[in-house]
Legacy VTK file of the C-alpha trace (Angstrom):
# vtk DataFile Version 3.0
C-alpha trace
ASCII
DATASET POLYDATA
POINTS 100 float
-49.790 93.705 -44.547
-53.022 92.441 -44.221
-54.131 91.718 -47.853
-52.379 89.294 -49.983
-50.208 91.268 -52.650
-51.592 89.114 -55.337
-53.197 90.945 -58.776
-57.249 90.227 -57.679
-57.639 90.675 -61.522
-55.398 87.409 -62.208
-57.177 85.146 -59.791
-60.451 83.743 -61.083
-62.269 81.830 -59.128
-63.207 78.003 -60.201
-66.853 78.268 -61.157
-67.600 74.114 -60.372
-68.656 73.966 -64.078
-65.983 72.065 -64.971
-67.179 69.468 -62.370
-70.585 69.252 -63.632
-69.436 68.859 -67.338
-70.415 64.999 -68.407
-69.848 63.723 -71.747
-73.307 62.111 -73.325
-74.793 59.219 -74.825
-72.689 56.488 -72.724
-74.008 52.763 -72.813
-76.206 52.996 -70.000
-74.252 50.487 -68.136
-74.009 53.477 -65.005
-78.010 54.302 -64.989
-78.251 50.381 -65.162
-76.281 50.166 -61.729
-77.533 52.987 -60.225
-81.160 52.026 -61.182
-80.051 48.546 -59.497
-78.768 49.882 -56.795
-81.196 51.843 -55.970
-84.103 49.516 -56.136
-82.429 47.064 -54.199
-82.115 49.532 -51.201
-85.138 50.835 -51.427
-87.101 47.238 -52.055
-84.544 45.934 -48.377
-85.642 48.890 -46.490
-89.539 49.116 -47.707
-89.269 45.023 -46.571
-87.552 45.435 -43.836
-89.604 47.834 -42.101
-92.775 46.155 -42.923
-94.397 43.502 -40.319
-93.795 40.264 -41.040
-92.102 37.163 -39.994
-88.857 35.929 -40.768
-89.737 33.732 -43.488
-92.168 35.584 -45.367
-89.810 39.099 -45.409
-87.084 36.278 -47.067
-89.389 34.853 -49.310
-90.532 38.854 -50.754
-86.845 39.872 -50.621
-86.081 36.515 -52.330
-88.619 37.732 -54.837
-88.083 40.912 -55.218
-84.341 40.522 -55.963
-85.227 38.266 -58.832
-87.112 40.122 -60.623
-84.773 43.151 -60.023
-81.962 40.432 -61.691
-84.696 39.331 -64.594
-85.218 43.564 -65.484
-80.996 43.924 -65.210
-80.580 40.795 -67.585
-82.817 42.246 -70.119
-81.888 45.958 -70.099
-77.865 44.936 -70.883
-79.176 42.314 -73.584
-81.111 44.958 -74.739
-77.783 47.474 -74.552
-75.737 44.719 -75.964
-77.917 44.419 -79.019
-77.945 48.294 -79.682
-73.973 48.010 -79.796
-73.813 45.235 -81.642
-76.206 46.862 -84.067
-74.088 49.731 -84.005
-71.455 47.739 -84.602
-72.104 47.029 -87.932
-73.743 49.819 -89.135
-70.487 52.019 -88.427
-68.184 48.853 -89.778
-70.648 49.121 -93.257
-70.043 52.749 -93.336
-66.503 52.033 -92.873
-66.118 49.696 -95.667
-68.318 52.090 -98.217
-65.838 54.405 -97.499
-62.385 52.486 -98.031
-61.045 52.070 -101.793
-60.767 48.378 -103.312
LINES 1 101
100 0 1 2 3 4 5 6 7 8 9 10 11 12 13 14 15 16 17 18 19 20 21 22 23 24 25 26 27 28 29 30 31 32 33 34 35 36 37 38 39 40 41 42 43 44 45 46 47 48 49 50 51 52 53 54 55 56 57 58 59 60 61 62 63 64 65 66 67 68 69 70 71 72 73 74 75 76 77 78 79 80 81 82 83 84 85 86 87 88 89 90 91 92 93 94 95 96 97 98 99
């Protein structure tokens, strides 16, 4: 026997689909990190490679990490006031809704 016996018409195949599926309209705290993340790699490297001394490449990573921290602080306060905001508009639509 050199096939498998198997019905081929039984077997389907995974199409990866299922993989790729993402539910939307999350809190943003995943872009936050991965925007993070990836600005802090890319800022170490870009500084790293560049000529300079000791010091100075501190001082600009120093800098650079920061401001990175000062844009990260904002964009969750920023995502923290949205929920709360949503917050109580859904808890208003909630009471509107619910007999005395």
């Amino acid at each position: 026997m050199a096939k498998d016996d198997r019905d081929d018409e039984d077997f389907e195949e995974p199409t990866g689909e299922e993989e790729l599926a993402e539910p939307r309209g999350g809190s943003g705290l995943g872009f936050l990190v991965g925007f993070v993340v990836g600005a802090l790699v890319g800022a170490g490297t870009a500084l790293l490679l560049a000529p300079a001394q000791g010091a100075v490449t501190r001082r600009r990573i120093g800098r650079g990490l920061r401001r990175m921290r000062d844009q990260a602080s904002e964009r969750v306060g920023d995502i923290r006031d949205d929920a709360e905001r949503e917050f109580r508009r859904a808890r208003r639509r909630i009471k509107r809704h619910l007999p005395d």
